[in-house]
N, C-alpha and C positions, 0 to 999 in steps of 0.2 A: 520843486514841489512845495506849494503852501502847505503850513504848518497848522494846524488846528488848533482853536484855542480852546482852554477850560470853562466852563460859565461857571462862576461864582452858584453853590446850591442857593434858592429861594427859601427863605423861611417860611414853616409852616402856619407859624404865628403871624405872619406879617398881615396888614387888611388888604380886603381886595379892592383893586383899583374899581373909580369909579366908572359908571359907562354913560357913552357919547347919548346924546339926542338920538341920533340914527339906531342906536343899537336898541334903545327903551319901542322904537320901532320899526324896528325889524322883527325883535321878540314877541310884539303884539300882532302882526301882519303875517310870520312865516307858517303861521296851521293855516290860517286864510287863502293865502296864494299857494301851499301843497292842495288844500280840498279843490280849488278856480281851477288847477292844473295836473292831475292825477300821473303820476309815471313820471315826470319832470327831474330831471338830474338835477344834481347839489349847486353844481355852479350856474346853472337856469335860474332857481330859486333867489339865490343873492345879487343875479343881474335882475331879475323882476323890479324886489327888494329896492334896489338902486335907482332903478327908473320912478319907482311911486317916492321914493322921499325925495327926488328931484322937481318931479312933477308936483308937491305938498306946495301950496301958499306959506306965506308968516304966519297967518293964521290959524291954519291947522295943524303946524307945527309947534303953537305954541307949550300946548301938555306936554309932548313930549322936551321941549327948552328944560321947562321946569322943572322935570321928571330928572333928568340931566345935573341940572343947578342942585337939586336938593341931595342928589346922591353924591356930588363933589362934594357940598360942604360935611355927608356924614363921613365920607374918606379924610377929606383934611382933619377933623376932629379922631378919629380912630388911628391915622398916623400918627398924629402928636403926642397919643394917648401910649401907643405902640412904641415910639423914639421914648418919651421919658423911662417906660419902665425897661426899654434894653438899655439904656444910661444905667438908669441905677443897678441893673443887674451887673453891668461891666464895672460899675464902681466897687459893689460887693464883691466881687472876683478877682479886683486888682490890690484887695486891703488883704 
C-alpha cells in the first residue's frame, strides 16, 4: 500500500502566482459561453473554452500575451519582495 505524503502548508503571505494568456481568457469568455449555451455542464464550458483559444489567431491573442506578460513581471516583483522580507524575518529569529 502507498504511503501518502504531507504537503508542506502554503503561506498565507505568499503572492499569488501569476496567470497564463489562456486563463486572462478564459475569465473574459466564461459568462459569454454560459449565456451562448444555458444548462451546459462545467467540463463543457472549459472544452468550449479550449476550442476558442485554439481557434484565436496571434493576433487576437495578442492582449491577452500581454495581459500574461504584465502580470508575470508584477509576481516576479511581489516574490522577491515576499523572499527578502521572510530572509530578514528568519534572520531576526535566528539572533
Amino acid at each position: 500500500m502507498a504511503r501518502k505524503g504531507t504537503r508542506k502548508k502554503k503561506d498565507p503571505n505568499a503572492p499569488k502566482r501569476s496567470l497564463s494568456a489562456y486563463m486572462f481568457f478564459a475569465n473574459e469568455q466564461r459568462d459569454i459561453v454560459r449565456a451562448e449555451n444555458p444548462g451546459i455542464a462545467f467540463g463543457q464550458i472549459g472544452k468550449i473554452l479550449g476550442e476558442k483559444w485554439k481557434a484565436l489567431d496571434i493576433k487576437n491573442r495578442g492582449p491577452y500575451e500581454a495581459k500574461a506578460l504584465t502580470d508575470k513581471k508584477r509576481y516576479e516583483l511581489e516574490k522577491a519582495e515576499y523572499l527578502k522580507t521572510k530572509a530578514a524575518a528568519a534572520a531576526a529569529a535566528a539572533e
